[in-house]
MIDOSE-1310 file (N, C-alpha, C; in nm, 2 decimals, decimal comma, always signed):
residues 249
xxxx	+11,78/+17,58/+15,98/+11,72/+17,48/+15,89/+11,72/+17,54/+15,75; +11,75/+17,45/+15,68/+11,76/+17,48/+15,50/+11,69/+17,40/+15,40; +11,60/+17,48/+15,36/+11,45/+17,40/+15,27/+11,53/+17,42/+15,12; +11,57/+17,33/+15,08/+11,62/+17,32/+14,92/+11,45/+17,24/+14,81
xxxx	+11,41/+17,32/+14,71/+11,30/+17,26/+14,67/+11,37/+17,23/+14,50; +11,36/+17,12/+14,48/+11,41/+17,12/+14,30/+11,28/+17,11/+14,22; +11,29/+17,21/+14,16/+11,15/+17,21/+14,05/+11,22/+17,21/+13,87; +11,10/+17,19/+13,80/+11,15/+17,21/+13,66/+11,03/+17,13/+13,59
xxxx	+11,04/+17,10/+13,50/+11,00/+17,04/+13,36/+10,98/+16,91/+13,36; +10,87/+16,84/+13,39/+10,91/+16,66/+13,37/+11,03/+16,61/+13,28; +11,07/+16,53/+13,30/+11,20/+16,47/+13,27/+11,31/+16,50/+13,23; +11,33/+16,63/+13,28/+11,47/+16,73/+13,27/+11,59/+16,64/+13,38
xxxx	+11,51/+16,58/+13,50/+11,64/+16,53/+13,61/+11,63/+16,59/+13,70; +11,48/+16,65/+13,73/+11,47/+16,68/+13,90/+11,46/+16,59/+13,99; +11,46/+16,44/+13,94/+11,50/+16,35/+14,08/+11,62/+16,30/+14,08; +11,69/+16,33/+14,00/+11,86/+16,29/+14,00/+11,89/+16,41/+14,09
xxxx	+11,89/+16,49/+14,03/+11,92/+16,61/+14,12/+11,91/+16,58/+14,26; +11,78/+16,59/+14,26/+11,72/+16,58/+14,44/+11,78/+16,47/+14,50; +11,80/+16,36/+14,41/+11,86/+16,22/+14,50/+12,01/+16,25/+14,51; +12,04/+16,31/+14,43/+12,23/+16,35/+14,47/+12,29/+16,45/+14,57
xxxx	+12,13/+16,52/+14,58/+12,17/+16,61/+14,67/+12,14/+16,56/+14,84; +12,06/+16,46/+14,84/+12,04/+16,42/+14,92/+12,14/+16,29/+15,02; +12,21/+16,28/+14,89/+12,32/+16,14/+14,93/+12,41/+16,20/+14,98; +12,41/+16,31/+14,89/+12,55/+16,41/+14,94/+12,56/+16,46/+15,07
xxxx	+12,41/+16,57/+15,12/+12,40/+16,60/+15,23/+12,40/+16,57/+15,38; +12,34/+16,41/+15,32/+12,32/+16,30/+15,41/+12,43/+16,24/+15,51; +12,51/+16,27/+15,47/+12,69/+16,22/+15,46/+12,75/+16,36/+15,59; +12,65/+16,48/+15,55/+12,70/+16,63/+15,63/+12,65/+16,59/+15,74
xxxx	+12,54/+16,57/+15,76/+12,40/+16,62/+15,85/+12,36/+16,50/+15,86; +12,29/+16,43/+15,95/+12,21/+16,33/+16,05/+12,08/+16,33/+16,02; +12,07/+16,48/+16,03/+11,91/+16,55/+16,00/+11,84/+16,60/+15,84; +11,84/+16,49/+15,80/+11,74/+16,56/+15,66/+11,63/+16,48/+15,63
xxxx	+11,55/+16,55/+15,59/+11,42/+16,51/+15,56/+11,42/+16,51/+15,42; +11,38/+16,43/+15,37/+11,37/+16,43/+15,17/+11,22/+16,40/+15,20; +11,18/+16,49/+15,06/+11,04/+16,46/+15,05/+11,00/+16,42/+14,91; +10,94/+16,39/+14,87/+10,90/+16,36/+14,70/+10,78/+16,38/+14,70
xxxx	+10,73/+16,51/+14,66/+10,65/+16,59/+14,64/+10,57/+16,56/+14,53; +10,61/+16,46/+14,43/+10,55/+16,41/+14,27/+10,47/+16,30/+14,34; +10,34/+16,33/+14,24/+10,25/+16,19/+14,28/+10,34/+16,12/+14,14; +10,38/+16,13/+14,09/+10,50/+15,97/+14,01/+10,58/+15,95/+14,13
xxxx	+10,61/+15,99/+14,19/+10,72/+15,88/+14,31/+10,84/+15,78/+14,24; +10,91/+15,90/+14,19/+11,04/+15,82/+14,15/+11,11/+15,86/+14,27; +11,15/+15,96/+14,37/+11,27/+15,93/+14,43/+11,31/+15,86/+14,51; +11,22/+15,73/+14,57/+11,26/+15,61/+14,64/+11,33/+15,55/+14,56
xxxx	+11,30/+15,49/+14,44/+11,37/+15,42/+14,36/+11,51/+15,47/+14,32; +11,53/+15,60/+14,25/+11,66/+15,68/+14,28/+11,75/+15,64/+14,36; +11,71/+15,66/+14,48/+11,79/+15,64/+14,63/+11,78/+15,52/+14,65; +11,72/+15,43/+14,59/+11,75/+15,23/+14,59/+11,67/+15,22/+14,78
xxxx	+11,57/+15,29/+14,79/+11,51/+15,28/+14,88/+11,33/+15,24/+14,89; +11,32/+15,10/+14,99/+11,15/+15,11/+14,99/+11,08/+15,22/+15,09; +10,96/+15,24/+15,00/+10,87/+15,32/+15,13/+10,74/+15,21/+15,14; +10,73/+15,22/+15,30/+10,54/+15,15/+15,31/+10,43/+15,23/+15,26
xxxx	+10,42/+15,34/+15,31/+10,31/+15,43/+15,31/+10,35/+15,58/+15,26; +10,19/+15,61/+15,13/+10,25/+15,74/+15,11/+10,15/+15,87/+15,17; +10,17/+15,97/+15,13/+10,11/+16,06/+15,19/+9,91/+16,05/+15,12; +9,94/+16,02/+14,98/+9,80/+15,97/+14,91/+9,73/+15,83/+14,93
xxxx	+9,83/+15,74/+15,01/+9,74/+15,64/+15,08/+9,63/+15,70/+15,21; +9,70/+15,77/+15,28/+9,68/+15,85/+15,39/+9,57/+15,88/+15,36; +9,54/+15,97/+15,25/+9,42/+16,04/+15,22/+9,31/+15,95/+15,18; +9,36/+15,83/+15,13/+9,27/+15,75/+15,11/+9,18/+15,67/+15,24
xxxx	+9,26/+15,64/+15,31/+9,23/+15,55/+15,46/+9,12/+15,65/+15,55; +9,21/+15,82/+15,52/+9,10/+15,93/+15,61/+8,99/+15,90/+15,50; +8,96/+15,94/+15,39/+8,82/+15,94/+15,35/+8,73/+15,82/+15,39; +8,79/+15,73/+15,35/+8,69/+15,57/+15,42/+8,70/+15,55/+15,54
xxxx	+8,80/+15,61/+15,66/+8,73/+15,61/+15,75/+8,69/+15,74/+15,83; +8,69/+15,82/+15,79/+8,64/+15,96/+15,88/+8,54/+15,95/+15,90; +8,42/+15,90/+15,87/+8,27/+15,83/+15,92/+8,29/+15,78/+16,01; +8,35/+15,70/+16,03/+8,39/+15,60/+16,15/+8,44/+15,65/+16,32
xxxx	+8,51/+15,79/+16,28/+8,59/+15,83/+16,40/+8,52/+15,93/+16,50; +8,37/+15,94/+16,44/+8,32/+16,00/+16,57/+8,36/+16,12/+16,65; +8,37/+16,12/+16,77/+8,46/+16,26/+16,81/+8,58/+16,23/+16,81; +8,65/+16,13/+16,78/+8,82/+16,14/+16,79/+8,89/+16,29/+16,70
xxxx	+8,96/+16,33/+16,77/+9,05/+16,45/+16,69/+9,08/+16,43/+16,55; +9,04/+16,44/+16,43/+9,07/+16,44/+16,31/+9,27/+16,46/+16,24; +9,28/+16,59/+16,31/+9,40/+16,63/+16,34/+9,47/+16,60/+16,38; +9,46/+16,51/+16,53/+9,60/+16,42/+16,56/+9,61/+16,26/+16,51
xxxx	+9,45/+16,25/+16,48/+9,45/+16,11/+16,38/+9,56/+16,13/+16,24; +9,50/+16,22/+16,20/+9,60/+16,28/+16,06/+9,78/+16,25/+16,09; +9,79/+16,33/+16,20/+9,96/+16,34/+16,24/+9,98/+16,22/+16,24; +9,92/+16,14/+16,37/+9,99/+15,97/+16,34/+10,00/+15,92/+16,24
xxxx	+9,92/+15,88/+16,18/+9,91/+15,85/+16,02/+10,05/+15,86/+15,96; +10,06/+16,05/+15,93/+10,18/+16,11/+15,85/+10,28/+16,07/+15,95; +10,35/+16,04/+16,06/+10,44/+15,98/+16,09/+10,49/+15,84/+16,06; +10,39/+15,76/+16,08/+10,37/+15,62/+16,04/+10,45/+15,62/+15,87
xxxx	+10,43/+15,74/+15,78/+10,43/+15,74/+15,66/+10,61/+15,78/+15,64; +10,65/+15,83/+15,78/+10,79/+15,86/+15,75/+10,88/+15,72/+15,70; +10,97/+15,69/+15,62/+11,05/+15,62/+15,62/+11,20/+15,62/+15,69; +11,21/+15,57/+15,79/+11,37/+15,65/+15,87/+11,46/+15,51/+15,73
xxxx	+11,55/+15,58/+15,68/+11,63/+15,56/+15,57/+11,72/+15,61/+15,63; +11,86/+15,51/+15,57/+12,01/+15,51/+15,65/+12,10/+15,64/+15,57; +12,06/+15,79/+15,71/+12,12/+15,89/+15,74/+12,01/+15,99/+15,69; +11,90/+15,96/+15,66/+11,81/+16,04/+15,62/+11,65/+15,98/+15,66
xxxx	+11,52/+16,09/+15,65/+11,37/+16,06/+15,64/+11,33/+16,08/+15,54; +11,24/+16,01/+15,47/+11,19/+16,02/+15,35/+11,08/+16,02/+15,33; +10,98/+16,16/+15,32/+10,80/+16,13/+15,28/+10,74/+16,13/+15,19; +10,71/+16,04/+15,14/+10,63/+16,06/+14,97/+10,52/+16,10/+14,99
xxxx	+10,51/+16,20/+14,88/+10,34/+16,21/+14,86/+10,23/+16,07/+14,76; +10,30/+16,07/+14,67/+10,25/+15,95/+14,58/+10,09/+15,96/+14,54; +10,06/+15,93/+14,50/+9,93/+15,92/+14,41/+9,78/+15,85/+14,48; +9,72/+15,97/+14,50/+9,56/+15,90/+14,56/+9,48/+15,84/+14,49
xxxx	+9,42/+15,74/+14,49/+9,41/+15,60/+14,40/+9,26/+15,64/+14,33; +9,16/+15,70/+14,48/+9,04/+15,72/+14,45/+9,03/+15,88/+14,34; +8,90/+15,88/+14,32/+8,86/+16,01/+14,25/+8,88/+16,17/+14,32; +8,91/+16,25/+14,23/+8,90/+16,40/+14,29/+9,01/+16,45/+14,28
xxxx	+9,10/+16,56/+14,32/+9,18/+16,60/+14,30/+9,30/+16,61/+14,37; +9,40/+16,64/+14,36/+9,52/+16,62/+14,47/+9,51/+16,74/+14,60; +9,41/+16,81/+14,60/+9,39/+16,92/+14,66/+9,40/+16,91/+14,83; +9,38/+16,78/+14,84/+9,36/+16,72/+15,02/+9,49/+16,71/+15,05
xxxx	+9,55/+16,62/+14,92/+9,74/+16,57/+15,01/+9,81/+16,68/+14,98; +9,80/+16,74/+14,88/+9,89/+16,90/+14,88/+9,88/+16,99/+15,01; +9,75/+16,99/+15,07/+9,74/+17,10/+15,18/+9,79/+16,99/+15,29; +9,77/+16,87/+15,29/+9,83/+16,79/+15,41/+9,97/+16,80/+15,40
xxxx	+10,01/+16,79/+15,26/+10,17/+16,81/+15,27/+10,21/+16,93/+15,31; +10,14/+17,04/+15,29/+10,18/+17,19/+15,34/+10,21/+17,18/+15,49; +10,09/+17,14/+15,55/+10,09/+17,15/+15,70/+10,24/+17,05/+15,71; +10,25/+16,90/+15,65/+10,32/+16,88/+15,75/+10,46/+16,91/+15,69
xxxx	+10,52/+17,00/+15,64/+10,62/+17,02/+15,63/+10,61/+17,17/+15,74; +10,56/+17,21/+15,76/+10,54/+17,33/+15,86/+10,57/+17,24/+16,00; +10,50/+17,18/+16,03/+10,56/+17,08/+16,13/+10,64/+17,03/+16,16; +10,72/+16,96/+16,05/+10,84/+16,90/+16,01/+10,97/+16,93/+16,02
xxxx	+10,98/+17,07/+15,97/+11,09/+17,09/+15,92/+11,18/+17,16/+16,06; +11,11/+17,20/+16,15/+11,20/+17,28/+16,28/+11,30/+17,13/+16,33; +11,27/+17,00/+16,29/+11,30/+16,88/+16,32/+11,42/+16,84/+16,28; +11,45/+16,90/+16,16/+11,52/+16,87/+16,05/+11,67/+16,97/+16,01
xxxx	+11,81/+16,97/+16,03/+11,90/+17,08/+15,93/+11,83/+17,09/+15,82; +11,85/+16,99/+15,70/+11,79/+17,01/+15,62/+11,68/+16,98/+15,55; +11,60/+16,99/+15,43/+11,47/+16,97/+15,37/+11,50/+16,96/+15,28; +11,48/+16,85/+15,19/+11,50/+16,86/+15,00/+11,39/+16,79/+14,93
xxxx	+11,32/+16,86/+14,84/+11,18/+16,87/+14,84/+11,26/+16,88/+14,70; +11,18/+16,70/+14,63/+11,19/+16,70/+14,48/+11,01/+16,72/+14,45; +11,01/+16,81/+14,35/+10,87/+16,86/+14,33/+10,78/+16,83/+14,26; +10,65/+16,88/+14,19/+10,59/+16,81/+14,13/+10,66/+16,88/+13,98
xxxx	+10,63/+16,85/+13,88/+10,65/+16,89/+13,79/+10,57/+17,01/+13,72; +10,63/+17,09/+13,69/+10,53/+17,21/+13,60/+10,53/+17,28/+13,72; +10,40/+17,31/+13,74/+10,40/+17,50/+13,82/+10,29/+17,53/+13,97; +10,16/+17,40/+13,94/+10,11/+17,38/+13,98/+10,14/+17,39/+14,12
xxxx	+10,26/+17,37/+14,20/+10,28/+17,32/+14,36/+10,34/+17,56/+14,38; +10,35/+17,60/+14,28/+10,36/+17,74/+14,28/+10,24/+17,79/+14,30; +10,17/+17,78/+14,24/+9,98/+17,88/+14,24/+9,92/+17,77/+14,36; +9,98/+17,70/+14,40/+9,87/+17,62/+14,50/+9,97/+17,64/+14,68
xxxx	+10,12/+17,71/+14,62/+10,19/+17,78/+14,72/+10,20/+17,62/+14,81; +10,23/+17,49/+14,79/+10,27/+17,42/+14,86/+10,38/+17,43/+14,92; +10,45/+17,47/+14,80/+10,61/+17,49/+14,87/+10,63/+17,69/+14,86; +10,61/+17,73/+14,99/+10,60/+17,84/+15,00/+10,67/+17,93/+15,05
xxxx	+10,82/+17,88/+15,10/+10,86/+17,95/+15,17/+11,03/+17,82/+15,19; +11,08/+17,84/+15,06/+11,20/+17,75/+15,07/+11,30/+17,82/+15,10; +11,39/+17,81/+15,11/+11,55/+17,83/+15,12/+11,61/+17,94/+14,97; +11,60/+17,72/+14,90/+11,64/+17,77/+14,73/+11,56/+17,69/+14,67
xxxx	+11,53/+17,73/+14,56/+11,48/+17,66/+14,43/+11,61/+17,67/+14,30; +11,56/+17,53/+14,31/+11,65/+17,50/+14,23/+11,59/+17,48/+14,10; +11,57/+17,50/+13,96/+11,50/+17,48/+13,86/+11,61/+17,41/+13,78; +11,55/+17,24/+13,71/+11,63/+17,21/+13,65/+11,56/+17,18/+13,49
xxxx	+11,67/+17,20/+13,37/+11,63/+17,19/+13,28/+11,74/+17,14/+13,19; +11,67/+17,10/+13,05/+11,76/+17,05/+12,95/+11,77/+17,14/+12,86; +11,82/+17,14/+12,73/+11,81/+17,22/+12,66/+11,64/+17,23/+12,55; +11,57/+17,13/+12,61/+11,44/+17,15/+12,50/+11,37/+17,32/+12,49
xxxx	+11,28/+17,32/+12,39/+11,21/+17,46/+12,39/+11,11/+17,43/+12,55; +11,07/+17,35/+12,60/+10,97/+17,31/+12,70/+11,05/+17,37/+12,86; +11,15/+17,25/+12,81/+11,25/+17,31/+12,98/+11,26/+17,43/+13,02; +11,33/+17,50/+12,88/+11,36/+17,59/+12,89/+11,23/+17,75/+12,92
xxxx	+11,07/+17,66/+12,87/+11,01/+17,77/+12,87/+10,98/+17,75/+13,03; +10,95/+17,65/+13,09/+10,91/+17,62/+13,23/+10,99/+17,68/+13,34; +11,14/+17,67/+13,32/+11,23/+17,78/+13,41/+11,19/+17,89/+13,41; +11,18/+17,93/+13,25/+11,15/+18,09/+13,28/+11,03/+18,15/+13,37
xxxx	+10,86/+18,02/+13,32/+10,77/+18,07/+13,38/+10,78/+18,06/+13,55; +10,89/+17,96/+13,63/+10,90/+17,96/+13,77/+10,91/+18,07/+13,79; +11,06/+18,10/+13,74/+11,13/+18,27/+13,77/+11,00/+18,39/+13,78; +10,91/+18,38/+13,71/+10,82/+18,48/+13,65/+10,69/+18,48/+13,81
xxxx	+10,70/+18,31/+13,77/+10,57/+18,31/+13,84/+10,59/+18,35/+14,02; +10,73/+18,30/+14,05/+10,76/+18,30/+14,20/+10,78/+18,49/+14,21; +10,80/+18,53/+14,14/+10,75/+18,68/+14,14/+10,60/+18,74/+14,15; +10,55/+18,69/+14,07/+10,40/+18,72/+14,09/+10,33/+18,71/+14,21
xxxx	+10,38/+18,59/+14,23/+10,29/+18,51/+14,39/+10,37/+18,59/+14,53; +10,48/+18,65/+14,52/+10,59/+18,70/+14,60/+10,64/+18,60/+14,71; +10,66/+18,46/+14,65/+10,72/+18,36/+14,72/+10,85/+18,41/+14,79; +10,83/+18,36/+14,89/+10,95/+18,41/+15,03/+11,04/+18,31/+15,02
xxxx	+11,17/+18,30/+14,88/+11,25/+18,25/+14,85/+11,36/+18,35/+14,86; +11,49/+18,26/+14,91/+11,61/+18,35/+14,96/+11,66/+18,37/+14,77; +11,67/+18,26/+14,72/+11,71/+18,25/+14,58/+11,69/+18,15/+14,51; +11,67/+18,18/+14,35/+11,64/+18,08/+14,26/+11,74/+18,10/+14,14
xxxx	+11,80/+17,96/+14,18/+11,90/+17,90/+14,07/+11,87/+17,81/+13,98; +11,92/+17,79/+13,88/+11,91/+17,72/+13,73/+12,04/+17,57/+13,74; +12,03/+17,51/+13,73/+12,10/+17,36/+13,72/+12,04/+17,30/+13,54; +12,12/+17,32/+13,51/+12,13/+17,27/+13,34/+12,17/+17,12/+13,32
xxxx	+12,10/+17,03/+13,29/+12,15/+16,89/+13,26/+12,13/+16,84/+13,14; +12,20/+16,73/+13,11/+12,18/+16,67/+13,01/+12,28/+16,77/+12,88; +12,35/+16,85/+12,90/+12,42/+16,99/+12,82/+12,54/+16,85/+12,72; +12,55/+16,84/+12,59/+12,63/+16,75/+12,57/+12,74/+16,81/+12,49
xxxx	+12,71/+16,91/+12,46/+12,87/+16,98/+12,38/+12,86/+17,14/+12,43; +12,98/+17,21/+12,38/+13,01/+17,31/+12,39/+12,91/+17,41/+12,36; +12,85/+17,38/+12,23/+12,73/+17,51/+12,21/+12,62/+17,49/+12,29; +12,59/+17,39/+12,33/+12,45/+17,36/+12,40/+12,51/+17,46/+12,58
xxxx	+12,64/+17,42/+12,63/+12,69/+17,51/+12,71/+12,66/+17,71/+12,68; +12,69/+17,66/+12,60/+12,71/+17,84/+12,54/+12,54/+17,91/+12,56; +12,47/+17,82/+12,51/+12,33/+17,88/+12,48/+12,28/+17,87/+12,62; +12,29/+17,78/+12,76/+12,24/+17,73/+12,85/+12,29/+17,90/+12,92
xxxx	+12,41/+17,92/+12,89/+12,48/+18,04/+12,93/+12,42/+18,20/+12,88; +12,38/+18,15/+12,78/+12,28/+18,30/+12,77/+12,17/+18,31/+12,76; +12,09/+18,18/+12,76/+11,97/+18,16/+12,86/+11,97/+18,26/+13,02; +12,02/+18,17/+13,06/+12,02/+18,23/+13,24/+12,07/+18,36/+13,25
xxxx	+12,17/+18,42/+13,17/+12,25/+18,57/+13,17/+12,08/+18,63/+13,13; +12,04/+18,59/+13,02/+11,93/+18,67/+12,96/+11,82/+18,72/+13,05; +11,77/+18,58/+13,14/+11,67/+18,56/+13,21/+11,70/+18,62/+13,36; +11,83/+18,64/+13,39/+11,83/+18,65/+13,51/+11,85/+18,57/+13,63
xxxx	+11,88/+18,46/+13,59/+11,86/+18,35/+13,68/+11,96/+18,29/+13,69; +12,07/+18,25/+13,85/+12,20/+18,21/+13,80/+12,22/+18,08/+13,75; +12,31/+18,08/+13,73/+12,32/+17,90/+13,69/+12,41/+17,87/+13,74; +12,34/+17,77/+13,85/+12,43/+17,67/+13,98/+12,53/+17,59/+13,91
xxxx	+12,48/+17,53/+13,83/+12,56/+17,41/+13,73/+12,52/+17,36/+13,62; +12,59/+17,29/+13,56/+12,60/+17,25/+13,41/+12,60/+17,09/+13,42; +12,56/+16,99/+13,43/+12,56/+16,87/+13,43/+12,55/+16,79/+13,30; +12,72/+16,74/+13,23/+12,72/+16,74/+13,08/+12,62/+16,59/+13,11
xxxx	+12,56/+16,53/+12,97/+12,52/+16,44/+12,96/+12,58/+16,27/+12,99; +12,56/+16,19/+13,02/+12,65/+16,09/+13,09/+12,55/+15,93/+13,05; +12,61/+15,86/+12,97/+12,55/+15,78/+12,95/+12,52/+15,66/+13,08; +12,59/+15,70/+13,12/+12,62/+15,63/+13,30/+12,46/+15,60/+13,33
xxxx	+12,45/+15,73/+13,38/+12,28/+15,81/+13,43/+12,19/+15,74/+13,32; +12,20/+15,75/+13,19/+12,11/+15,74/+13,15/+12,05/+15,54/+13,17; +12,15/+15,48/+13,18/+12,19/+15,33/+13,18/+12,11/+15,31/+13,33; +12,13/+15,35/+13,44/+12,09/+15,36/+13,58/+11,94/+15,35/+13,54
xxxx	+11,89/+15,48/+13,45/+11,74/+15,50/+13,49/+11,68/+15,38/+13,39; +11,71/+15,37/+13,28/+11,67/+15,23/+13,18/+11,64/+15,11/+13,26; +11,77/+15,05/+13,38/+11,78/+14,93/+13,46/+11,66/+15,00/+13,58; +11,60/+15,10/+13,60/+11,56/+15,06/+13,75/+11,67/+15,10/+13,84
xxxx	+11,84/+15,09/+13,78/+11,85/+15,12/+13,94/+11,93/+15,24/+14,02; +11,94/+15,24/+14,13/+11,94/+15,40/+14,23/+12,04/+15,45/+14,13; +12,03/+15,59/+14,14/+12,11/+15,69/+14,07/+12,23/+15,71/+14,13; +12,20/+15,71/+14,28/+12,32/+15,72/+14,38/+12,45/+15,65/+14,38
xxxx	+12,40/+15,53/+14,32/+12,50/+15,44/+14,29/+12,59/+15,47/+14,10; +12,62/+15,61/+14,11/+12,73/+15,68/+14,01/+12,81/+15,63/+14,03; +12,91/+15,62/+13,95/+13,06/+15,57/+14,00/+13,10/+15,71/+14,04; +13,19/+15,76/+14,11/+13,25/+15,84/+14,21/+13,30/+15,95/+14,12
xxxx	+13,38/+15,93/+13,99/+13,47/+15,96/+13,87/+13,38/+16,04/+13,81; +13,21/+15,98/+13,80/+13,15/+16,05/+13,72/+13,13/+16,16/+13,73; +13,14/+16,27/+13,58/+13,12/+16,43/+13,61/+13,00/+16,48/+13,67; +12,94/+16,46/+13,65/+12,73/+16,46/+13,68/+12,79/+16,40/+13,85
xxxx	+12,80/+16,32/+13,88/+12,83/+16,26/+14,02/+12,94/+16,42/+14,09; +13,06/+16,42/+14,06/+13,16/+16,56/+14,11/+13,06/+16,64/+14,09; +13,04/+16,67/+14,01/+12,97/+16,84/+14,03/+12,83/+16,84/+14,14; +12,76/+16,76/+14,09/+12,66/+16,77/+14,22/+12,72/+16,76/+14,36
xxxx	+12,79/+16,70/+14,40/+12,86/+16,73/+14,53/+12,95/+16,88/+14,54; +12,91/+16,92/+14,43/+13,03/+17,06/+14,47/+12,87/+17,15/+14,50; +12,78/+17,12/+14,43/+12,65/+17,18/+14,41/+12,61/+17,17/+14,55; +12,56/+17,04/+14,64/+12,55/+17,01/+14,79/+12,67/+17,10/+14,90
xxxx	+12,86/+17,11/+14,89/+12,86/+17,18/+14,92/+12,84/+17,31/+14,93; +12,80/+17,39/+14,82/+12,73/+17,49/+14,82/+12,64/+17,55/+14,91; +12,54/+17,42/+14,87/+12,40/+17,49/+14,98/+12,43/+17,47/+15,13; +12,51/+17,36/+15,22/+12,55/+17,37/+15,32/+12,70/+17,46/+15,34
x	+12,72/+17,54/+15,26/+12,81/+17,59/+15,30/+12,82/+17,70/+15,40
C-alpha cells in the first residue's frame, strides 16, 4: 500500500494535483482511496464528483446524539457512520473531511480522520490524501506516516516559504516519510523555471515536476468544472501522468 499526501500553500494547486493523480492512478489500480483532507472540500468538484456525507457532518450528528446512545459502543457507531461517508466513485473511494458546521475546533474530525485512515488504508493499493493547507495537519501529525509528500507551490514569496517550513517541520516532528518532493506549478517562462530550480537545489528538496502555467486549468476552475476533464494534449495534463507513473512505479 502507497499513502501519497499533497500538501502546500492555499491556492498553489494542491487539488489539481491530487485530482490528476488520482484519475491517473485510478486507471492502474481498482483500489484507491482519495481523501480530502481540507475542510474547503474542493476535491469532489475537481473530479466532477457528488459526495452525501462528510467526515464534519459525522461529527456533528455524534455530538447531538451521543446523549442519546446510552451503552451502545461509541466506536462502532462512529465506524458505521465513517463508512456510510465513503463515496464508491467510478474506479476509486472518496472521503471528505469538510467543515463542522457547529462551534469548536477541528480537533474531533482530525483525530477521527487519523483513526480512520489507520483503518482504511490496509484496504486500499493506494491513498491520495489532498491536505489541509499550511502546516497545521504536521504538528497535529494527522497525516503521520505517508509514503510521499508531495509539496506544491507557485512561485509567490508565501509558497515558496511554506515548502520550505514542511521540509523543516517534517524534520522536527521525525515524520516517518519515505520522501518529500516539490511539484512547482503555475512556472510560466523560463526564469521562473530557473529560480524554481535553485529553490529546491538550495533547499534540498527534489523537484518532481514543473507544471508550466495553462490557461486551460485556469478556465476549468473559473467555470466550476472537473479538472480531470484537461484535454489529453495539455502539458500540466502529460506531465502529471508521468508524475502518477512515478509513484506506482
Amino acid at each position: 500500500m502507497t499513502t501519497v499526501a499533497v500538501t502546500g500553500k492555499g491556492g498553489t494547486g494542491k487539488t489539481l494535483v491530487s485530482a490528476l493523480l488520482i484519475h491517473f492512478i485510478s486507471k492502474k489500480s481498482s483500489k484507491v482511496l482519495a481523501v480530502d483532507a481540507d475542510p474547503d472540500s474542493n476535491l469532489a468538484d475537481a473530479l466532477g464528483v457528488e459526495v452525501e456525507r462528510t467526515l464534519g457532518e459525522i461529527r456533528e450528528i455524534f455530538q447531538e446524539s451521543r446523549d442519546e446512545m446510552g451503552t451502545m459502543n461509541k466506536e462502532q457507531w462512529l465506524e458505521g457512520k465513517i463508512y456510510e461517508a465513503i463515496c464508491e466513485c467510478k474506479g476509486y473511494d472518496l472521503l471528505v473531511m469538510g467543515r463542522p458546521e457547529g462551534e469548536g475546533c477541528y480537533c474531533f474530525a482530525n483525530s477521527l480522520l487519523r483513526g480512520v485512515l489507520k483503518k482504511l488504508r490496509r484496504h486500499y493499493d493506494y491513498v491520495i490524501i489532498d491536505s489541509e493547507a499550511g502546516l497545521e495537519h504536521f504538528s497535529r501529525k494527522t497525516i503521520d506516516s505517508a509514503d510521499y509528500i508531495l509539496i506544491v507551490t507557485d512561485m509567490s514569496k508565501k509558497g515558496l516559504a511554506t515548502a520550505k517550513r514542511i521540509k523543516e517541520l517534517s524534520k522536527e516532528l521525525k515524520l516517518n516519510f519515505k520522501d518529500i518532493m516539490l511539484i512547482a506549478n503555475r512556472i510560466a517562462n523560463e526564469d521562473a523555471e530557473k529560480r524554481i530550480r535553485a529553490f529546491a537545489n538550495e533547499e534540498g528538496i527534489k523537484l518532481l515536476e514543473i507544471l508550466p502555467y495553462d490557461e486551460r486549468v485556469v478556465e476549468l476552475d473559473l467555470k466550476g468544472l472537473p479538472v480531470v476533464g484537461l484535454d489529453e494534449n495539455s502539458e500540466v495534463y502529460k506531465r502529471m501522468s508521468k508524475v502518477a507513473e512515478f509513484l506506482t512505479g
